[in-house]
N, C-alpha and C positions, 0 to 999 in steps of 0.2 A: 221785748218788743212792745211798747207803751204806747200812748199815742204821740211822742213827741222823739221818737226813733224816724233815725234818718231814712229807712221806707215809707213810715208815715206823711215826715216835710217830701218826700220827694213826689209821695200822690197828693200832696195838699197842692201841690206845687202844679202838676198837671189838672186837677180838676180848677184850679184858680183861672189858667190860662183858659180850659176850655169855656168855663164858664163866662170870662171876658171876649173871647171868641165868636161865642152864641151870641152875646149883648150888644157885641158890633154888627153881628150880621143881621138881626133885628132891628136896630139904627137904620141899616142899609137899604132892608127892605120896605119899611115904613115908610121910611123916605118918595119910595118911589111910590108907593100909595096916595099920597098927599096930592092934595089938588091945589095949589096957588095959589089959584083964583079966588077958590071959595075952602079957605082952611079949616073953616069953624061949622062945615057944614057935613053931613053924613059919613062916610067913612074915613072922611079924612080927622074929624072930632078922633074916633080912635085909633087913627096914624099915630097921631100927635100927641096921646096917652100912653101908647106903647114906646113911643121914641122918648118919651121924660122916662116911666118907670122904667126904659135899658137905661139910663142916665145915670138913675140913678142906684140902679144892682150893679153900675160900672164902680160909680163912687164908692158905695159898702165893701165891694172887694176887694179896692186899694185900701182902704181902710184898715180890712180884716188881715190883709199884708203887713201892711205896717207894724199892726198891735203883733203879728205873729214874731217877726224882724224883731223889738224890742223885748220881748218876751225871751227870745232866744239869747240876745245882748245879755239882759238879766240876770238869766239862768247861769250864761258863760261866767260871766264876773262873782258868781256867788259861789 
């Protein structure tokens, strides 16, 4: 039971989703924080910080998917 045993992929696999989960609901909520009008002004300056860094913890974990998919490819074929 290693790190790369199929209970391992299967909670890699659930904390990826929850993790994407959170990131959206964070997008979501920010969102509504945001003021229009005046975006670049009091709390909407960190709406608009937290809506890029969920952006971009969405990006790194498709990412961190990918390289895990290829890694496994890899390993298969060797």
């Amino acid at each position: 039971m290693g790190f790369f045993s199929r209970e391992s992929l299967y909670m890699n696999k659930i904390l990826l989703i929850v993790l994407l989960l959170l990131a959206v609901v964070l997008i979501g909520y920010n969102i509504t924080v945001v003021d229009f009008e005046k975006p670049f002004e009091g709390d909407s300056v960190v709406a608009l910080i937290c809506i890029i860094a969920s952006l971009c913890a969405i990006v790194l974990l498709l990412i961190f998917n990918a390289a895990k998919k290829i890694q496994k490819k890899v390993e298969e074929e060797s």
